[in-house]
C-alpha positions in Angstrom: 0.0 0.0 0.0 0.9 3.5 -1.0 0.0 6.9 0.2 0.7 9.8 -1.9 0.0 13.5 -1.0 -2.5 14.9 -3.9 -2.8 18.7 -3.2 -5.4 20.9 -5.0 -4.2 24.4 -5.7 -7.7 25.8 -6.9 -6.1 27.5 -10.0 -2.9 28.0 -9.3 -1.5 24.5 -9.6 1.0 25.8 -12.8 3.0 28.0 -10.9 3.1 25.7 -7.6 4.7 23.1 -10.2 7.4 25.9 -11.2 8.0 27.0 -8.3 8.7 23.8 -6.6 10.8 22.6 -9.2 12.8 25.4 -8.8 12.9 25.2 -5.2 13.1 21.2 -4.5 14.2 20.1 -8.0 11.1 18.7 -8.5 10.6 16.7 -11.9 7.4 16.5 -13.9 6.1 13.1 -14.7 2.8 14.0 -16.2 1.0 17.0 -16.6 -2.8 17.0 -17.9 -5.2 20.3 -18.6 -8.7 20.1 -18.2 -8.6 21.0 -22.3 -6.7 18.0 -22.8 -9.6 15.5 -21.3 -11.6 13.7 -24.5 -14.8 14.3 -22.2 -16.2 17.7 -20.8 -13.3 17.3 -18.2 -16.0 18.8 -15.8 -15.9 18.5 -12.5 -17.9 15.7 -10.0 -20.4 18.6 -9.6 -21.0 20.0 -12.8 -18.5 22.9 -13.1 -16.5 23.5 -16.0 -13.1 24.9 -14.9 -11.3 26.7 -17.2 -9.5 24.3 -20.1 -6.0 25.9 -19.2 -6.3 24.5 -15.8 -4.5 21.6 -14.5 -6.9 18.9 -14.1 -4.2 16.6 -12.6 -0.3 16.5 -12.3 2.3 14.3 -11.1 5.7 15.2 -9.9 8.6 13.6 -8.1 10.1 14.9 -5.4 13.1 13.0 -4.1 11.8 9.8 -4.0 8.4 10.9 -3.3 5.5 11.7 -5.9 3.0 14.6 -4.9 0.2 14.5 -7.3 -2.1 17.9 -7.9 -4.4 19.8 -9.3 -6.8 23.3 -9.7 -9.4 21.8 -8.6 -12.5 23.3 -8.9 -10.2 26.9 -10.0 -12.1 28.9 -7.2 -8.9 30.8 -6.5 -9.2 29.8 -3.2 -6.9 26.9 -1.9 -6.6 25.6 1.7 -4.5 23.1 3.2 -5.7 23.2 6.8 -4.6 20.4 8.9 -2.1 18.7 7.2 1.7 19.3 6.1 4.4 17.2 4.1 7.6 16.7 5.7 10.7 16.7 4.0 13.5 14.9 5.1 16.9 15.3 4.1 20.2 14.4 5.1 22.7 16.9 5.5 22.2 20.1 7.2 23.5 22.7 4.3 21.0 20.9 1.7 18.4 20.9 4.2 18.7 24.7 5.0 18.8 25.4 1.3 15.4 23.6 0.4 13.8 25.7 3.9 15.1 28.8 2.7 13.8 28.2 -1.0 10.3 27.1 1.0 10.5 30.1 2.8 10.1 32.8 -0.2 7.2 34.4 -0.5 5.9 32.2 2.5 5.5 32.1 5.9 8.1 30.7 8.5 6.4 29.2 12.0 9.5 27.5 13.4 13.0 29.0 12.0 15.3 26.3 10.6 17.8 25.2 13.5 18.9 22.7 15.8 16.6 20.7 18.0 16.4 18.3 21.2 15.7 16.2 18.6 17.4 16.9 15.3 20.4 18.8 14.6 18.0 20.9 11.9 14.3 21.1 12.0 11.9 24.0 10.4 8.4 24.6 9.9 7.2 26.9 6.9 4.0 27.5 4.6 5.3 28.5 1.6 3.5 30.8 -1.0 0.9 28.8 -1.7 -0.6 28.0 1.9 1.3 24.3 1.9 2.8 23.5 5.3 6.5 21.9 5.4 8.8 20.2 8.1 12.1 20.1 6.9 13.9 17.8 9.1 17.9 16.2 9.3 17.0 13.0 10.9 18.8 12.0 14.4 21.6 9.9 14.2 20.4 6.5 15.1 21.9 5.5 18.9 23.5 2.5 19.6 
């Protein structure tokens, strides 16, 4: 079994896709407008969101793939409740991925040293999508 994040970005699922390749070096493995679909590409309840609008994307991240999509297009996205965490192994590379998080965003917990990690941050970036970047422990013997 599999669990994969699928975020909706209610019309501005493009530019999350740019920026996040640009800031985690995230790779595009499909990319599919609601234009593209053979059918009406509607959505479940009836609404027709604009044909330039992602109806569903995949990327990769790391060894991770994050699915997404505009949704309904309201304009309007929320991620309430949830967050992705993002582990990485060295401190410098770790840092760099928080900081690129950071723009445009909103830090909660600045990236730094912690009883339990020797780097841990929490940002929302741009786009309301909560983060924990984390350098995990070193196990103990």
């Amino acid at each position: 079994m599999i669990i994969q994040p699928y975020l909706f970005f209610e019309g501005r699922c493009e530019e999350a896709i740019a920026f996040y390749r640009e800031a985690l070096g995230a790779q595009v493995l499909m990319l599919m407008h609601y234009g593209d679909s053979p059918e009406d590409g509607g959505c479940p309840d009836g609404t027709q969101p604009p044909k330039d609008k992602v109806m569903h994307a995949a990327l990769r991240i790391g060894e991770t793939q994050v699915m997404a999509s505009d949704g309904y297009a309201s304009g309007r996205p929320e991620f309430k409740g949830v967050a992705l965490s993002l582990s990485v192994a060295g401190e410098g590379q770790a840092r760099k991925l928080f900081d690129a998080l950071s723009e445009g965003g909103q830090v909660f917990q600045p990236f730094g040293p912690t009883f339990f990690s020797p780097g841990f941050g929490m940002v929302s970036d741009r786009f309301g999508v909560s983060w924990m970047v984390v350098v995990p422990a070193a196990p103990t013997q």
